[in-house]
Structures are given as structure tokens and as C-alpha cells.
C-alpha positions as CSV (number, residue, x, y, z in Angstrom):
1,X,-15.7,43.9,3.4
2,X,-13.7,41.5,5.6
3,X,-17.2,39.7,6.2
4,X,-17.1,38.0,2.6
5,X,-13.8,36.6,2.3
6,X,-15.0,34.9,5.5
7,X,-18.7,33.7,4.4
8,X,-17.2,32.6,1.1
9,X,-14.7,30.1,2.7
10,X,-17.7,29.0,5.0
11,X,-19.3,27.7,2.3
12,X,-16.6,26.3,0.4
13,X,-16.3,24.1,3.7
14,X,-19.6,23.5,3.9
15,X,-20.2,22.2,0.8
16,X,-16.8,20.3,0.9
17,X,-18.4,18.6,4.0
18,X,-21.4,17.9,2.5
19,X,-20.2,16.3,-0.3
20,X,-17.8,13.5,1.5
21,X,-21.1,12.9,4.0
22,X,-22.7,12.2,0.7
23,X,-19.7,10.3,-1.0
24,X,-19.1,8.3,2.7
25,X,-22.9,7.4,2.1
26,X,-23.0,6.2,-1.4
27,X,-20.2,4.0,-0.4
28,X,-21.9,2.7,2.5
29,X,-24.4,1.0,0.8
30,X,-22.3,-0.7,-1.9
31,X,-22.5,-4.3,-1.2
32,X,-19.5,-6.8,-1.6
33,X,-20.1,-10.6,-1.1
34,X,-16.8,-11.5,0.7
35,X,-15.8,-15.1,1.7
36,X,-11.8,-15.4,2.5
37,X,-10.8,-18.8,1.9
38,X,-8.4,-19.9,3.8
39,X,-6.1,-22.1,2.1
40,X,-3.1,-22.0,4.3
41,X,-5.3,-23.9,6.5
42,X,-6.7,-26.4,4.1
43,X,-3.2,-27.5,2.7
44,X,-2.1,-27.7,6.1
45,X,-4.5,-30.2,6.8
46,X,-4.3,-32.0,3.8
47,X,-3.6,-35.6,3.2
48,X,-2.9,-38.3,0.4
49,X,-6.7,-38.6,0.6
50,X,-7.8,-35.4,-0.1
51,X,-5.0,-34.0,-2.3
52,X,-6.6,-34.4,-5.5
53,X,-9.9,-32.4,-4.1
54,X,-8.1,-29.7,-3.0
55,X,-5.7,-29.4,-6.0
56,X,-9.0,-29.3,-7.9
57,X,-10.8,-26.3,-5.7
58,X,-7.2,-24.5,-6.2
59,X,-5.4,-25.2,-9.4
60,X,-3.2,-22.0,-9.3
61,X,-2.1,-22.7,-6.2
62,X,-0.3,-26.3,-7.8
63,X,2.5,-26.2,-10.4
64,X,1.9,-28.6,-13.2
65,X,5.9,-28.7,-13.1
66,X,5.2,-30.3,-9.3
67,X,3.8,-33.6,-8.8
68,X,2.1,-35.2,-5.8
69,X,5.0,-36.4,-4.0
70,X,6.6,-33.1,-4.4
71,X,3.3,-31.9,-2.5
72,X,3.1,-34.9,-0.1
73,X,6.8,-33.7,1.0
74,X,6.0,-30.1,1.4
75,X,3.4,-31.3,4.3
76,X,5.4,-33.6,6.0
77,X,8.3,-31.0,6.0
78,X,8.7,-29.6,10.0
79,X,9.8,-26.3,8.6
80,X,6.4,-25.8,6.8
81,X,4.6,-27.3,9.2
82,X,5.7,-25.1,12.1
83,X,5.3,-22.2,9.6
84,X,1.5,-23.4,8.9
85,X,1.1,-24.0,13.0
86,X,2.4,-20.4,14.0
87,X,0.5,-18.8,11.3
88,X,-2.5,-20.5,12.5
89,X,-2.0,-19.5,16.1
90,X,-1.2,-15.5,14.9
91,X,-4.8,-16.2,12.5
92,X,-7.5,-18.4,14.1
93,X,-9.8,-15.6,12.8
94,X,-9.3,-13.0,9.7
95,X,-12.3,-10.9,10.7
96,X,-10.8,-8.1,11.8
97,X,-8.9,-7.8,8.7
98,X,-11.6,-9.4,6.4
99,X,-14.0,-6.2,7.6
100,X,-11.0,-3.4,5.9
101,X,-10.9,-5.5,3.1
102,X,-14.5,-4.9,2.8
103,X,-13.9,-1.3,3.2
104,X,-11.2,-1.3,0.4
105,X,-13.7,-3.3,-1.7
106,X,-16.5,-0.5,-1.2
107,X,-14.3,2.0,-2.0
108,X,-12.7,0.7,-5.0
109,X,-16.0,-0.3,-6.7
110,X,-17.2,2.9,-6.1
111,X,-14.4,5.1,-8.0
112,X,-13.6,2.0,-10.3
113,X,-17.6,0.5,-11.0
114,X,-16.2,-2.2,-13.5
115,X,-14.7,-3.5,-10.4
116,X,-15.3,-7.0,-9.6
117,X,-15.1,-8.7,-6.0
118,X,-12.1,-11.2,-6.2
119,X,-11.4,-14.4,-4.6
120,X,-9.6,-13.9,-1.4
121,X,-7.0,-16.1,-1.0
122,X,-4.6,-16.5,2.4
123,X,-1.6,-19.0,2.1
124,X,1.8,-19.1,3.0
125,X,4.9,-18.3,1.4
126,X,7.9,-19.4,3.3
127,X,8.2,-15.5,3.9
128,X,8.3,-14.1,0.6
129,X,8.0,-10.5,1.8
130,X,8.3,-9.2,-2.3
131,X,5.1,-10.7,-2.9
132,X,3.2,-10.5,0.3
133,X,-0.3,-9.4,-1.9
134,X,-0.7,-11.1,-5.2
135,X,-4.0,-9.4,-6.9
136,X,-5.4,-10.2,-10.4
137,X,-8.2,-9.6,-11.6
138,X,-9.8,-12.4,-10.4
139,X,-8.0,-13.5,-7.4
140,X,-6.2,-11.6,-4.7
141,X,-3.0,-14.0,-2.9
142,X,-2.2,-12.8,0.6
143,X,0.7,-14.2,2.3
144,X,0.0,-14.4,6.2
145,X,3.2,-15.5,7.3
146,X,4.6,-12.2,6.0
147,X,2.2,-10.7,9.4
148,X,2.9,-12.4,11.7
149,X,4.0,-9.4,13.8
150,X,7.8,-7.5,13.1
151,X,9.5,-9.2,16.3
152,X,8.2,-12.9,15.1
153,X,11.3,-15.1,15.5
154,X,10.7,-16.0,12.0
155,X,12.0,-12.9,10.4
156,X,15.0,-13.0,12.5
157,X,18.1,-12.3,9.6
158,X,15.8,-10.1,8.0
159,X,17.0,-6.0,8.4
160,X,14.3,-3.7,10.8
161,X,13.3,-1.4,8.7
162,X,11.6,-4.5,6.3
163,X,10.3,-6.1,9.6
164,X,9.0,-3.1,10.5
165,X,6.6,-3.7,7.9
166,X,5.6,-7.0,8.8
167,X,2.2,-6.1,10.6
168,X,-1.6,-7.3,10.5
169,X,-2.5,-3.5,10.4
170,X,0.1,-3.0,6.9
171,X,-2.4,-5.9,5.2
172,X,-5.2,-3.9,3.5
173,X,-2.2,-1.5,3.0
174,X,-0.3,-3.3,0.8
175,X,-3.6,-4.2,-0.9
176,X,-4.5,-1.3,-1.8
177,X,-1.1,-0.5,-3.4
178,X,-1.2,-3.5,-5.2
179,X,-4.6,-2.5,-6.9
180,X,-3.1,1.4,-6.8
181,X,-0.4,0.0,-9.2
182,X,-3.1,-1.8,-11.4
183,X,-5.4,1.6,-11.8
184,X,-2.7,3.9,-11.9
185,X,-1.2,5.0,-15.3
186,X,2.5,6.5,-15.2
187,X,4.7,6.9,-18.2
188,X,8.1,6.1,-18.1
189,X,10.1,6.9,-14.8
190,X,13.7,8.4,-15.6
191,X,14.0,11.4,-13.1
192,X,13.8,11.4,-9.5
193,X,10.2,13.9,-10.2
194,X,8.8,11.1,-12.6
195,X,9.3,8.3,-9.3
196,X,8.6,10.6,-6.4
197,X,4.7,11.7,-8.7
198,X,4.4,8.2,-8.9
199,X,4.7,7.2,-5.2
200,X,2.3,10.3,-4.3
201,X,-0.3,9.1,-6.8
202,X,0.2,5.8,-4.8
203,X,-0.5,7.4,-1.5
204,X,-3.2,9.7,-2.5
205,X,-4.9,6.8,-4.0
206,X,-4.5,5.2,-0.8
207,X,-6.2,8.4,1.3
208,X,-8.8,7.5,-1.2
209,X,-9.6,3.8,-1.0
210,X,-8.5,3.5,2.6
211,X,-9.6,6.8,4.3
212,X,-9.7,4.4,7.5
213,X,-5.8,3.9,7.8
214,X,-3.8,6.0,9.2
215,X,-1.5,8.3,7.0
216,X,1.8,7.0,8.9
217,X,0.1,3.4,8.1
218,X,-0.1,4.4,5.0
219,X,3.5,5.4,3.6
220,X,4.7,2.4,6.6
221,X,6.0,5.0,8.8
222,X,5.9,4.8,12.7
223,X,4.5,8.0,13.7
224,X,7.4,9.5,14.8
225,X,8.4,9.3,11.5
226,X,5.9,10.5,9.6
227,X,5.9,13.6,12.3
228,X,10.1,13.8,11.2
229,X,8.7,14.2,7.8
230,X,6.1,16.7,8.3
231,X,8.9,19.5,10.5
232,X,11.8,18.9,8.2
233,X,9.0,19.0,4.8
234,X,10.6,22.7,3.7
235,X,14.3,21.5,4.2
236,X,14.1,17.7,2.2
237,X,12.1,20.4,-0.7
238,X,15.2,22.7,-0.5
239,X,17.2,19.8,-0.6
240,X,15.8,18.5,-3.6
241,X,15.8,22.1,-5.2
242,X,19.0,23.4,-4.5
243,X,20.9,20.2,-6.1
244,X,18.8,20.4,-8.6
245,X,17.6,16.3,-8.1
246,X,14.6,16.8,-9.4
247,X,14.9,16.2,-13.2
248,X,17.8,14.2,-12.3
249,X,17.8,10.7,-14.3
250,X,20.6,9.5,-11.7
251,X,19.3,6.3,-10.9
252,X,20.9,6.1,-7.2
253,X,18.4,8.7,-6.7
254,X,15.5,6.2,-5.9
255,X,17.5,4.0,-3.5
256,X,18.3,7.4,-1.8
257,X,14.5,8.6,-1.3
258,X,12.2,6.3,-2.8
259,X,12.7,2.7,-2.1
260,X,12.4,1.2,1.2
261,X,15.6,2.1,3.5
262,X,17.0,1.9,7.1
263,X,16.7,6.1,6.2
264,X,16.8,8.6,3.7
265,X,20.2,9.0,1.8
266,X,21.0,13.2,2.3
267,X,24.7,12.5,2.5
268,X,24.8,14.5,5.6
269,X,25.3,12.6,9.0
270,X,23.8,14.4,11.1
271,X,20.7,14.0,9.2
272,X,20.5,10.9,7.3
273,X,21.1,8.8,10.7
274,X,17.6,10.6,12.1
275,X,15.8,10.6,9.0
276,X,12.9,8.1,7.8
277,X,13.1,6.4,4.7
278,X,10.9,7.3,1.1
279,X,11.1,10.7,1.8
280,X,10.7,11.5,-2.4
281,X,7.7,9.6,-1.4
282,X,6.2,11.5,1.1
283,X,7.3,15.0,-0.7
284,X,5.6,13.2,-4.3
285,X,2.0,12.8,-2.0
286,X,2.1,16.4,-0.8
287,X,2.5,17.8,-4.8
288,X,-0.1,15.3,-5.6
289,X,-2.9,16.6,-2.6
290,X,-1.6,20.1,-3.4
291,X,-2.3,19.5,-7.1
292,X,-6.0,18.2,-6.4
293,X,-6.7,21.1,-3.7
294,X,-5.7,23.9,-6.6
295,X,-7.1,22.2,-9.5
296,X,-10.4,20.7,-10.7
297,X,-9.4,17.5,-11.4
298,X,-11.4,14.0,-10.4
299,X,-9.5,11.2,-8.6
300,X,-9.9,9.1,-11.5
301,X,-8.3,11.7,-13.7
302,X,-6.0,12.1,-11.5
303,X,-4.6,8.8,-12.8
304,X,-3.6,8.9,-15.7
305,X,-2.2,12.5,-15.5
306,X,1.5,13.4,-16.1
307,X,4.7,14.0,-14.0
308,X,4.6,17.3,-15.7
309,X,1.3,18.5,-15.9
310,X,1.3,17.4,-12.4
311,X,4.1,19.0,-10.8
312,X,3.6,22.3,-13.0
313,X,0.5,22.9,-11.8
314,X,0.3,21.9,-8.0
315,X,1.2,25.4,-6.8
316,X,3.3,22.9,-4.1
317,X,4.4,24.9,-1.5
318,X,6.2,22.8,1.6
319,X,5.1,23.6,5.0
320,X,7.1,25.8,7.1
């Protein structure tokens, strides 16, 4: 009788397997005409001359409340110049990056097929790290000189744990959250549950549309981080249990374990000095995979499903 049990999970696996082969296939062949343009490079070259061509080819890019001169300034400033030279030298070629942009592409015109391949934009933002991916629906804004590598001397000022997230490898990253936030439905956020099913929506859709990333890349943790996470996973889910933070509508609660950090916010020293940030994050992903593993549920319905429905039936159980 033990034989069964044991040839049924065999072919649950199996057929698991074969249907990602089949899935990694489809998406395979999916092609996506791709051409960054690279208009950091253009404006830095730009001159009285050519202004009007390029402020043609990139209309968006130019402020109607700006005029030429204010634009004729901007290049002759050293501060911007320096910032288009080191971006330059960090960039002389995006392929690397323009092939996982590719990927992401694929991946999102296969689960979303009214999809449409977007103009890829790079420029430079005097290091606007809020908005370092702009995406519409047309056109997707990416800010190089918010990559330029986390010990770059122009983000000294700025605190670690943001620097930290100033790396070529985070760029398809924070496009696909970008995108996550435009296909993801969420209903109002009030309790601490309603933000950390959110985030893990955001990171599952992630393991979806960039299955070649990293996990640790993926919630911007450093391995030894995300390793943190995974040991202490049964003592942040007491945590969160005992205190009853859950259904909480205390709105410290996000800066605590949601939002970007130096660490997570226990209150306890010992701890909070060791621990990673967004860890309402990382706990939101595992109710969210746990929720898809006991359920049969498609990613795409995934989205637009509740905090509730979610959390009651994930069957979550943190790992020991």
C-alpha cells in the first residue's frame, strides 16, 4: 500500500515537469522586436543644431513649460555632463541587459497576450531613484544613472540600504515590478495583511515573468539576507501572530516590514539590528506560493484575487 502514495506523487511531478518544459517552450518562440534607444546618449551629444530634431524624435522627453535655452543650459552644465560621461562609460553597451528585457517581454506577452512591445527608453535623471523605471503603455523610461553600481561616488549622501539597490542586475527587476503594479489588482490596503498580500503578489508575479533572476534579486536582498529570512520564517510568522499585526490598520506597520529599511522594525535589539528589511514582504510571497500550490488557481487569476480569499485559503504554514 505504501507503493501508491509514492507512484501518485511521481506523477504529479512528472506532469508538473512536463508542463513548465512545455510553458518554457511556448515562450521561447514568442518573438519581440526590441530596439533600446538610447537617449541619454543622443541628448548628450546634442547641439543648437540638432535640437529641434531630436526634440521632435522625443517629445515627452521636453517640457512645453521649458524652452530651448533652458535645454541648451542643461548641456553645457558640467554636472550633467559628467553625469552623461560616467553613465556612458558604466553603459557603452545595454546588451546584456537588453537580452532580460527580452526575457521579461516574452514572458509578459505570454500570460498577458494584449501585451504590446514598448519603446525602450534610457536617459538620465540626475538620480531620481523614486522613479528609476517609468513604463506606460507605450513607453518604458529607464533611468541609467540610478545603476551605475551601489559604491558609485555619485550616490554618496544617499543611506546603504537604498544604494544597495543601485545595480545593473536590479534593472529588469524593477521592471517587472513596475508592469507587476500595472497587472495586478488590489483593493484598498488598510491592514498590515492587505500590504504584505500585495507585496507577495508582487514577488510571485516576479517568479513568473522573470524566472531567470534570482529570488534574493528579486525582493533586493543580498543572499545572506534572504537566507536570514528563510531560518527565522516561523519566528517573524509568530511575531506577526502573537501581536495580533495582522489585521492591524496601524499605519507604522508598513514602515516597520514593508517598505524599504536599513532592517526590519521587531522592537527587539537583538534582532532588529541583524534582520533584513520587507520582511511582511517576504512572509506576503510565501502565503501567496503556498496559496497557488493548494489551490487551483491560474496566475492570471491570481491577480485580481483578495487579501482574504487569499490568506484564508493558503493553508500557509512557515517553515521550521
Amino acid at each position: 500500500m505504501k507503493v501508491y502514495p509514492y507512484i501518485l506523487f511521481t506523477l504529479l511531478f512528472v506532469f508538473s515537469c512536463n508542463k513548465e518544459d512545455k510553458e518554457a517552450q511556448a515562450i521561447d518562440k514568442i518573438e519581440i522586436d526590441l530596439n533600446i534607444e538610447r537617449f541619454d546618449v543622443a541628448f548628450s551629444e546634442a547641439s543648437e543644431e540638432n535640437l529641434p530634431e531630436l526634440k521632435a524624435k522625443y517629445p515627452f522627453m521636453f517640457p512645453e513649460k521649458f524652452d530651448d535655452s533652458f535645454w541648451l543650459e542643461q548641456l553645457k552644465d558640467t554636472i550633467q555632463q559628467e553625469l552623461s560621461r560616467e553613465t556612458v562609460k558604466a553603459f557603452p553597451s545595454i546588451d546584456s541587459e537588453e537580452d532580460e528585457i527580452k526575457q521579461l517581454f516574452k514572458h509578459l506577452k505570454y500570460y498577458f497576450p494584449q501585451f504590446k512591445t514598448p519603446r525602450v527608453i534610457t536617459t538620465t535623471s540626475s538620480v531620481d531613484h523614486r522613479n528609476k523605471v517609468i513604463v506606460t503603455d507605450t513607453i518604458t523610461l529607464i533611468s541609467l544613472d540610478t545603476y551605475l553600481g551601489s559604491d558609485h561616488y555619485f550616490y554618496q549622501g544617499i543611506q546603504d540600504y537604498l544604494r544597495a539597490d543601485f545595480n545593473r542586475d536590479l534593472m529588469v527587476v524593477d521592471m517587472a515590478e513596475q508592469y507587476a503594479e500595472k497587472f495586478i489588482f488590489q483593493g484598498s490596503r488598510k491592514r498590515l495583511l492587505d500590504d504584505m498580500i500585495y507585496s507577495g503578489k508582487i514577488l510571485y508575479f516576479k517568479d513568473k515573468v522573470i524566472p531567470f533572476k534570482t529570488d534574493s534579486q528579486k525582493i533586493s536582498y543580498t543572499p545572506e539576507q534572504l537566507e536570514w529570512a528563510k531560518v527565522n520564517e516561523l519566528y517573524i510568522w509568530s511575531y506577526f501572530v502573537d501581536r495580533e499585526l495582522l489585521f492591524s490598520t496601524d499605519t507604522k506597520l508598513a514602515n516597520r516590514f514593508i517598505n524599504s529599511a536599513p532592517f526590519s522594525k521587531f522592537y527587539l535589539e537583538a534582532i532588529d539590528n541583524e534582520s533584513p528589511d520587507k520582511l511582511g514582504q517576504y512572509i506576503g510571497w510565501q502565503i501567496v506560493k503556498s496559496y497557488m500550490d493548494n489551490n487551483e488557481v491560474t496566475f492570471n487569476q491570481l491577480l485580481n484575487k483578495s487579501s482574504d480569499e487569499i490568506f484564508n485559503n493558503a493553508k500557509f504554514k512557515p517553515s521550521r
